[in-house]
C-alpha positions as CSV (number, residue, x, y, z in Angstrom):
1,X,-135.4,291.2,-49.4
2,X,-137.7,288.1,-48.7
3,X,-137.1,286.0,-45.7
4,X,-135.7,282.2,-46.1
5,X,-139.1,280.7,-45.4
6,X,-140.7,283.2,-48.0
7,X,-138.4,281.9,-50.8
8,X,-139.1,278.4,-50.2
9,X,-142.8,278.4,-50.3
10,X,-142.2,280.2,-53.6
11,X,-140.1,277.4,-54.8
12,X,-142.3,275.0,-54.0
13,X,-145.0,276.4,-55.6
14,X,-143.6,277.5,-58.5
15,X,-140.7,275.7,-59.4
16,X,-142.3,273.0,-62.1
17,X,-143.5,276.2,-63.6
18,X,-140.1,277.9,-63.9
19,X,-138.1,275.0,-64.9
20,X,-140.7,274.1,-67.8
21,X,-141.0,277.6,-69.0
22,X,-136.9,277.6,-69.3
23,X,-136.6,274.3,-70.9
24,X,-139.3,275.7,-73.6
25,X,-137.2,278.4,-74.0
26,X,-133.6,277.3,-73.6
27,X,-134.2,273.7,-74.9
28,X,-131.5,273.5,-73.0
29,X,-131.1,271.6,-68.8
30,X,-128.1,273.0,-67.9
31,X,-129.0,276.4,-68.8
32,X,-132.4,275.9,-67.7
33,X,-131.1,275.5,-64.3
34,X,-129.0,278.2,-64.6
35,X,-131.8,280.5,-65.4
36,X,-134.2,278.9,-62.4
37,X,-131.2,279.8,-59.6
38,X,-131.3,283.2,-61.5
39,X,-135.1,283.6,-61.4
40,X,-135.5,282.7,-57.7
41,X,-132.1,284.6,-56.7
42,X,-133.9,287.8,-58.3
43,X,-137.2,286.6,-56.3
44,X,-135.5,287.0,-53.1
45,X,-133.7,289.8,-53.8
46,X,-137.1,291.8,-54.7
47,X,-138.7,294.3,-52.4
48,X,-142.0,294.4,-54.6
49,X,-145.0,293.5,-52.2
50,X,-147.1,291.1,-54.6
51,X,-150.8,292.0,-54.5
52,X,-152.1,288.5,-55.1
53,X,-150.3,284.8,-56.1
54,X,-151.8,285.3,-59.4
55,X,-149.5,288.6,-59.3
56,X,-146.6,286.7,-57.9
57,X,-146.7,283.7,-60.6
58,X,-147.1,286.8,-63.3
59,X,-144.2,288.2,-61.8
60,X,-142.1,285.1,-62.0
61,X,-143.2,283.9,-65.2
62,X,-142.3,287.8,-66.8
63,X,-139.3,287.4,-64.9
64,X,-138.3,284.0,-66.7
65,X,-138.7,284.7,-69.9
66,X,-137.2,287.8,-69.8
67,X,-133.7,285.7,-68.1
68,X,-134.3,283.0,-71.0
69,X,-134.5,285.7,-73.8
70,X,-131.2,287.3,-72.5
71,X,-129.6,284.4,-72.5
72,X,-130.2,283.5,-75.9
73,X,-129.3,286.9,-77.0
74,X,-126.4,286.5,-75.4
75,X,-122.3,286.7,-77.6
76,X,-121.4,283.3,-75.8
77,X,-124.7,281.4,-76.5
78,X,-124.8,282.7,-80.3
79,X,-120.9,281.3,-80.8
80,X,-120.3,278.1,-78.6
81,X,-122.6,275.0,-78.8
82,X,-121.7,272.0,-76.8
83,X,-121.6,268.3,-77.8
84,X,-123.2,267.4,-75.0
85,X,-126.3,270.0,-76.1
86,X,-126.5,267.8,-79.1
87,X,-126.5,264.4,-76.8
88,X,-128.8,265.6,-74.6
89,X,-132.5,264.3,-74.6
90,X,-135.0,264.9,-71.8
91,X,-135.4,261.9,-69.6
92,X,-138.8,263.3,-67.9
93,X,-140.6,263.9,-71.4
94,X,-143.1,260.9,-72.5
95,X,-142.6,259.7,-76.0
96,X,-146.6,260.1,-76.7
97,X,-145.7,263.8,-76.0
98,X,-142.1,264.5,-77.7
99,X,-143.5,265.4,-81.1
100,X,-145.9,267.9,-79.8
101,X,-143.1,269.3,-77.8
102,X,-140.7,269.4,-80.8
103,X,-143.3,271.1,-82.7
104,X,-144.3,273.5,-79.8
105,X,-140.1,274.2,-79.1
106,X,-140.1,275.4,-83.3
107,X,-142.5,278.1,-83.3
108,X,-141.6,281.7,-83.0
109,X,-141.1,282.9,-79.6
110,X,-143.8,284.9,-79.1
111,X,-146.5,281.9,-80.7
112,X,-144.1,279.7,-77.9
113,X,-144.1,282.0,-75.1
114,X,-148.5,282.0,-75.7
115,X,-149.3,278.8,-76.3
116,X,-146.9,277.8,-72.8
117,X,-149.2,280.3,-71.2
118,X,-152.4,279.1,-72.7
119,X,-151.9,275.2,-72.7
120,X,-149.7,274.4,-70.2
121,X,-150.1,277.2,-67.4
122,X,-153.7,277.7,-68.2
123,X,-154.0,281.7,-68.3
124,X,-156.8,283.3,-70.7
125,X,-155.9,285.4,-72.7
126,X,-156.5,288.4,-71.0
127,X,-154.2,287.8,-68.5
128,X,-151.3,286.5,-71.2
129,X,-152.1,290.2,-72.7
130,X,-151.2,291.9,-69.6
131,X,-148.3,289.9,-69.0
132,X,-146.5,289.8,-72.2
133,X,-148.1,293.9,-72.2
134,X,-150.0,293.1,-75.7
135,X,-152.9,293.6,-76.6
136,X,-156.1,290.7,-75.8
137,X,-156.8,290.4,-79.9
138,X,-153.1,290.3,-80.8
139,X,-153.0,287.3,-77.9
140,X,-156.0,285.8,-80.1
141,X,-153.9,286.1,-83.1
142,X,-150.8,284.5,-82.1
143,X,-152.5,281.7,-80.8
144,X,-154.6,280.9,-84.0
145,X,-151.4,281.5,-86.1
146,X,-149.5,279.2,-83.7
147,X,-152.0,276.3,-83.9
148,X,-152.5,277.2,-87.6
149,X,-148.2,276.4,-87.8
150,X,-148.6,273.5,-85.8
151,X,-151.1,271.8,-87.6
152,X,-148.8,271.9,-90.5
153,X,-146.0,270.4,-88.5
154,X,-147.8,267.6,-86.6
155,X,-150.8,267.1,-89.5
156,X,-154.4,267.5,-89.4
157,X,-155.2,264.3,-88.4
158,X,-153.3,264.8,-84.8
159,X,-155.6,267.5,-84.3
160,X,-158.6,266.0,-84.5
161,X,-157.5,262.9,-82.3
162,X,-156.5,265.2,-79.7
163,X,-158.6,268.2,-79.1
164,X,-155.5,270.9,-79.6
């Protein structure tokens, strides 16, 4: 079990990440919250010794997505949906930047969960392939297929403006 001061350097440092990484998933803040308590609940409540902060964000970020795919699976989130889910729009998101997210939130979880990694969070893929346990190539795959889907969805010409 980690100390107090221990869990809040680790949610200083790695909230943004968390929260983003749920949102992708969850599309959801509420439930994205929900999931960020549960991620740093499960953080303190770890004896692993992390070897590195590269292992620690690994760690966290296998630990998230793992939280956000059970919820998804789960018998209440596949029967109820909530008006206020349908209302909801992301204050904190610029305009510029919605389609690409809209595009990015449509794809296939495992294209989503790689390009997060890849764009946003900056891992190669080497170290996605490690932590998603995949292999490097197949990480290579996904991503081509996943830029490949979203050039279809946002056009070619938004690719060649900016650099995807």
């Amino acid at each position: 079990m980690r100390n107090e001061q221990a869990a809040k350097l680790a949610i200083e440092k790695y909230a943004d990440m968390v929260r983003r990484l749920c949102f992708v998933h969850l599309k959801n803040h509420h439930d994205a919250e929900d999931i960020f308590q549960d991620v740093f609940l499960k953080y303190v409540l770890c004896d692993t010794e992390f070897q590195s902060d590269t292992h620690e964000k690994a760690w966290l970020i296998r630990v998230t997505i793992n939280a956000c795919r059970d919820t998804l699976k789960s018998f209440f989130r596949k029967k109820t949906s909530s008006f206020e889910d349908l209302l909801y729009e992301p204050v904190y998101i610029d305009d510029s930047k919605k389609e690409v997210l809209d595009a990015v939130l449509k794809l296939p979880d495992k294209y989503k969960d790689v390009v997060y990694l890849f764009y946003f969070e900056g891992y190669s893929a080497l170290e996605i392939s490690a932590m998603l346990k995949r292999k490097e190539n197949t990480i290579y795959t996904w991503l081509s297929r996943a830029k490949a889907l979203l050039k279809i969805s946002l056009g070619g010409e938004f690719f060649e403006q900016q650099n995807f």
